[in-house]
N, C-alpha and C positions, 0 to 999 in steps of 0.2 A: 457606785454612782459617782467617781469623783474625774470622770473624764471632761472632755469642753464638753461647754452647754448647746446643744444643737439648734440652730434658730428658728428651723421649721422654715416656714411661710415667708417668713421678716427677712428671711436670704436676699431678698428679692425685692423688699419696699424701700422704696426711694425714702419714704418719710422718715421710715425706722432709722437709718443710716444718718439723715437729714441732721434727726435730732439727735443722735449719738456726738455726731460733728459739732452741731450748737452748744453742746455741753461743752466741749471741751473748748472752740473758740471763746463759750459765754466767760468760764474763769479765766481764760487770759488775759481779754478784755477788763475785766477785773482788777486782774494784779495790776496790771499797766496805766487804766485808765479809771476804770470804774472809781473805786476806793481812792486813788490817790488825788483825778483832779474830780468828785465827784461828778462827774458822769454819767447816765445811762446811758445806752445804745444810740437811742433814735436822737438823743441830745449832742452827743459826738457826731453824728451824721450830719444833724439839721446844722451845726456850728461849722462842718467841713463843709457842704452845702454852697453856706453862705459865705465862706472864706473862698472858695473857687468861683463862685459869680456874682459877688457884690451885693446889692439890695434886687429882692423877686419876693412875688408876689406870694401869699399863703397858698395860691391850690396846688401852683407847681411843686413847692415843698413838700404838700402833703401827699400828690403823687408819685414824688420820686420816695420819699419814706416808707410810703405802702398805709396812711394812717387817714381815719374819717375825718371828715370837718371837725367834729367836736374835738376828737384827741387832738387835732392841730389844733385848735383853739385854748384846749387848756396846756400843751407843752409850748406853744407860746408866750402863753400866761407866764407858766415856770419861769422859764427862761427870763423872760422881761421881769419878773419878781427880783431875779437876781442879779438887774441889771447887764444880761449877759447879749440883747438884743432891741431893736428899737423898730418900734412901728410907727411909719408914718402914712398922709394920702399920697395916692401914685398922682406924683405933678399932671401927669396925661389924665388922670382920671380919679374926680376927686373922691367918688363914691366905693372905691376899692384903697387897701395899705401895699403899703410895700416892707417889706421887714429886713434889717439888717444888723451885722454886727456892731454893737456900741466897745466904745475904743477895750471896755474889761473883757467881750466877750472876742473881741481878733486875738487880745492877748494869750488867752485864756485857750481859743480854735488854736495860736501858734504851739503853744505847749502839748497840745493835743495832738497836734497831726507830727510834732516830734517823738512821744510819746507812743504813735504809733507805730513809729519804722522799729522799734526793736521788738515791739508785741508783732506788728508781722513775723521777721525775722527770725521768731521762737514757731509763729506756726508754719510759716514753709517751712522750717528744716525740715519736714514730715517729707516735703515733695520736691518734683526735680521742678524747673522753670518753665519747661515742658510742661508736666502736670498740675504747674501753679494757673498756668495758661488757659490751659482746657477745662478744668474745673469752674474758672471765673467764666466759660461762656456758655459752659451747662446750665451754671446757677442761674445766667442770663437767661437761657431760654428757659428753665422753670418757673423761673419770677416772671415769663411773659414782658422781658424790657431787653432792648435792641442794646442799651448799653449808654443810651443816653438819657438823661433825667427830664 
């Protein structure tokens, strides 16, 4: 019994494969980001986010994350706990916030999105530029998003 393990059925599921891949992105993300500038995932997104368009409003953030009102409301919270983000009213409308980087949290996004070009870098090597391509517009159409947030 000491041959490969045959996968059966899971040859074939997109999920299966999905989360094999998240594994191994999740520790890279890790080494690079995670542990060093304290980080989770959707907290590196929401900071890259807000570093590529300025101050926006909570829903659009929480629809480009993929995350419910409440989680937006408490990784928010986080964030602003840590000084990392600032909410104010939208000058057009005073009944809604606008949320943006406070000067620790651009610092903090710049280190971050440097931080990511070599944790990329480790996971494309896997793939040609080609396949780094086509993989990001699969993901797209499985996440149901056009590629804009």
């Amino acid at each position: 019994m000491g041959g490969a393990l045959r996968l059966g059925c899971l040859e074939a599921i997109v999920g299966f494969h999905m989360a094999r891949a998240a594994v191994v992105a999740t520790k890279t993300f890790e080494s690079y980001i995670g542990t060093t500038l304290q980080l989770r995932k959707t907290e590196f997104s929401l900071l890259m986010l807000l570093r590529a368009n300025g101050s926006l409003a909570p829903k659009p953030l929480a629809r480009a994350l993929a995350v419910s009102a409440p989680n937006r409301t408490l990784l928010l919270d986080r964030l602003q706990d840590r000084d990392l983000v600032l909410r104010a009213p939208n000058p057009k409308d005073g009944r809604s916030q606008h949320v943006s980087l406070s000067a620790k949290g651009l610092q903090l996004a710049q280190r971050a999105a440097q931080a990511a070009i070599p944790m990329e870098t480790e996971l494309m090597g896997r793939l040609t530029s080609a396949e780094h391509a086509m993989l990001i517009e699969l993901l797209l159409k499985l996440g149901g998003s056009t590629g804009e947030c």
